[in-house]
TIGU-502143 format. One line per field, with one value per residue (C-alpha): residue number from 1; residue in one letter; x, y, z. Coordinates in steps of 0.05 Angstrom, whole numbers, plus 5000, padded with zeros to 4 digits. Layout:
% residues N
i: NUM	... $
aa: A	... $
X: X	... $
Y: Y	... $
Z: Z	... $
This chain:
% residues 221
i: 1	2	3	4	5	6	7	8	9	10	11	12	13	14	15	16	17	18	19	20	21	22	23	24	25	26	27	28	29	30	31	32	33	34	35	36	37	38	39	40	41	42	43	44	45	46	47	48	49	50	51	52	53	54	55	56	57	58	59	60	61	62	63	64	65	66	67	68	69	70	71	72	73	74	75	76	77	78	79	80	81	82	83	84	85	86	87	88	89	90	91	92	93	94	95	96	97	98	99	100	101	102	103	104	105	106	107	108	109	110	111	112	113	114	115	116	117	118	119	120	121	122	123	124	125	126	127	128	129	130	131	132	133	134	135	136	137	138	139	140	141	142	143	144	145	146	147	148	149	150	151	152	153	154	155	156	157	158	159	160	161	162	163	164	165	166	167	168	169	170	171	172	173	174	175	176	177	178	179	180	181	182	183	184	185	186	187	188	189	190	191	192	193	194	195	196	197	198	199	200	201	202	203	204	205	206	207	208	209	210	211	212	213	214	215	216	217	218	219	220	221 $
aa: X	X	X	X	X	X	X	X	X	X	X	X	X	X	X	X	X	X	X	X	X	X	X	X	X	X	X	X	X	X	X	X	X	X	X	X	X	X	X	X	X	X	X	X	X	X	X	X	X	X	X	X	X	X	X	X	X	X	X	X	X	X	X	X	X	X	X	X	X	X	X	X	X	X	X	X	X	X	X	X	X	X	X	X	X	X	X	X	X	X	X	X	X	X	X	X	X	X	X	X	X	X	X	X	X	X	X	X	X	X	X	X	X	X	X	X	X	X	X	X	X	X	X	X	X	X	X	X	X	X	X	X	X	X	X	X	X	X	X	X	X	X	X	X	X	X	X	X	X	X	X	X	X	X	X	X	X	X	X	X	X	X	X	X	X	X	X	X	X	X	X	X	X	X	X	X	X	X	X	X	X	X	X	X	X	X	X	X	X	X	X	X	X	X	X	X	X	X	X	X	X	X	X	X	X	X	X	X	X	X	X	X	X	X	X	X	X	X	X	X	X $
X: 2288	2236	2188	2118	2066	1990	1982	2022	1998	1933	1908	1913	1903	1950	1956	2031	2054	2040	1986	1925	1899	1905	1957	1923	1954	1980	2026	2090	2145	2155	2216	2240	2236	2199	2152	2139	2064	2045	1993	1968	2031	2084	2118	2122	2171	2151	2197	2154	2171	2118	2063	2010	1953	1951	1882	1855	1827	1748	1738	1746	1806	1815	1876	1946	1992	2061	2124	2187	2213	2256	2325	2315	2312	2253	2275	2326	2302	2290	2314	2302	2384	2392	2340	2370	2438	2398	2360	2428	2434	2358	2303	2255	2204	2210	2151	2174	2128	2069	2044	2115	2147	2216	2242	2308	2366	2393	2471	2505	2472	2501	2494	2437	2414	2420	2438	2381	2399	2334	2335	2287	2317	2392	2433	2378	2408	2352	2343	2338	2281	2232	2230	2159	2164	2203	2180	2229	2211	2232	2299	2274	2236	2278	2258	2213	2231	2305	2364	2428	2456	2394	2404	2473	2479	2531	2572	2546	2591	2574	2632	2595	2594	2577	2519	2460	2479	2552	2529	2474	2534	2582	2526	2538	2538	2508	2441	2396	2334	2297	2243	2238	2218	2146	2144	2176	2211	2247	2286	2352	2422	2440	2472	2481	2461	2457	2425	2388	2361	2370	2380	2364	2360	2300	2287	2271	2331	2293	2313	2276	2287	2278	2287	2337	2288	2242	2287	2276	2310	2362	2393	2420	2387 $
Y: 7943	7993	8010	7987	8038	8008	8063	8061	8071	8090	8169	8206	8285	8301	8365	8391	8451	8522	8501	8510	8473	8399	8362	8307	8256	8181	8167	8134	8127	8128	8124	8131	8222	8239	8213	8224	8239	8255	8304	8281	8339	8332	8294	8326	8304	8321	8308	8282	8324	8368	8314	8333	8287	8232	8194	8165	8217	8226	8238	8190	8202	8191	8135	8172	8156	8169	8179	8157	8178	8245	8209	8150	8077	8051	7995	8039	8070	8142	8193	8272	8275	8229	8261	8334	8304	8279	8350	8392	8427	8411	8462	8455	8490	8495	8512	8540	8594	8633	8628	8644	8583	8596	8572	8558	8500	8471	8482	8460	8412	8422	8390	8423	8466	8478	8526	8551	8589	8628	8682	8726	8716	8699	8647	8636	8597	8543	8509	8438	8438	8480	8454	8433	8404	8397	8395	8377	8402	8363	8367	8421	8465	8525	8586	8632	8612	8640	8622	8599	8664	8699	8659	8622	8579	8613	8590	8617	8678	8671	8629	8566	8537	8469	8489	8539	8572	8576	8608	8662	8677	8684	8740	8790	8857	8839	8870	8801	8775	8725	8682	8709	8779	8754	8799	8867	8850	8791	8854	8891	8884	8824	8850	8779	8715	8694	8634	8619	8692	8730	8803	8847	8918	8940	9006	9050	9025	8985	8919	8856	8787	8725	8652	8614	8546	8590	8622	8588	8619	8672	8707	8774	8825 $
Z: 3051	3048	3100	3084	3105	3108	3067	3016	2944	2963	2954	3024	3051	3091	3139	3141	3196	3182	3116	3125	3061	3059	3012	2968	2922	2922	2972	2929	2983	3063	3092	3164	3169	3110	3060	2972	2943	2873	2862	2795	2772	2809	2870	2939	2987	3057	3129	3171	3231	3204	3189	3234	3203	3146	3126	3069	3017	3030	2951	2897	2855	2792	2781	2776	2723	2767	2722	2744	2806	2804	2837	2880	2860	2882	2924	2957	3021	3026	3071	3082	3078	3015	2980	2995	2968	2902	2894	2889	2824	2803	2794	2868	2894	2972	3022	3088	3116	3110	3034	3002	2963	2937	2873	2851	2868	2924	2922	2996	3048	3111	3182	3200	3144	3072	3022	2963	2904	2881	2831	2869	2941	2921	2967	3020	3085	3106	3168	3165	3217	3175	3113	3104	3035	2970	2898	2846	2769	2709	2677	2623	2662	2694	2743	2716	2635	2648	2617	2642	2616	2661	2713	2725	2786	2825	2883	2951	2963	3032	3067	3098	3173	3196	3235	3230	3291	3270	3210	3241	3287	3221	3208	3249	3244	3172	3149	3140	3125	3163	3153	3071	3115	3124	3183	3178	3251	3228	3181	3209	3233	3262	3326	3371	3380	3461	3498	3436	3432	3366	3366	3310	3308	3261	3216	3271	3308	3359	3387	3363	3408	3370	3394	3356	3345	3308	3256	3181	3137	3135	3071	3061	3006 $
């Protein structure tokens, strides 16, 4: 059975970590770590480890037509894993950090994180803990207009570990990218990961300290 939420099918703003603008629509689904809103356009799926507020909407709204959810049955209940299962191979846009969303497909769902295949970043390693929402597109729509011969969906060439940390630690030595490079520290060689401290060495050669918990994203150039 599904959980019922008093809120449920009514239009709500919610306020989601590291966003400053407010996310409006009808909330569709709740389940027990993340919850499914449509925007009038499109359904966002959002863990709710990174729900920091949700209220009733303090404008009137015109009523929302919502189409047919993207994968899930709707008296099945929803989870953040399930619904990363039903999102590999289709077209998402992800929102991790900053104002940068990446688009492209999910590929590999690991224990703790999850593989994204995006034609601007390539195989893009993301941490299940910072995904602040997911927006699936319909069947016909692809990245950017490309074609499959533009784009294929490739296999990760990277060879894939169980765990996040396993697989920053399967990095070194590598020249990576953290965090999409927001922050021109989070840029270098990856020279150790110890007591939850990341080492990189950056352009001018100088060592950068990171703790583990706040790495997103990782992918190499």
């Amino acid at each position: 059975m599904k959980n019922r939420h008093p809120l449920l099918d009514q239009y709500i703003e919610i306020e989601v970590s590291g966003k400053t603008a407010h996310i409006r629509g009808k909330l569709i689904d709740w389940g027990q770590d993340i919850l499914v809103l449509h925007n009038g356009l499109q359904f966002l799926y959002v863990p709710l480890i990174h729900l920091q507020q949700m209220r009733l909407a303090t404008q009137d709204y015109q009523e929302i037509i919502v189409p047919e959810l993207p994968f899930e049955h709707q008296n099945e209940p929803i989870s953040y894993r399930k619904m990363l299962m039903n999102a590999k191979g289709m077209f998402s846009e992800l929102y991790i950090t900053g104002n940068q969303s990446i688009h492209g497909y999910l590929t590999s769902v690991m224990n703790d994180f999850f593989v994204f295949y995006s034609p601007v970043y390539h195989t893009v390693v993301v941490s299940l803990h910072h995904l602040k929402y997911l927006i699936p597109y319909s069947p016909n729509v692809t990245p950017y207009t490309l074609t499959p011969e533009q784009f294929p969906l490739k296999p990760s060439p990277m060879t894939l570990a169980r765990t996040f940390d396993q697989q920053l630690r399967k990095l070194t030595g590598e020249f990576v990218i953290l965090d999409l490079g927001e922050n021109p520290n989070k840029i270098g060689v990856l020279k150790s990961i110890d007591q939850n401290m990341v080492e990189l060495s950056t352009a001018g050669g100088n060592p950068v300290f990171l703790h583990f918990d706040h790495v997103k994203t990782v992918h190499l150039p």
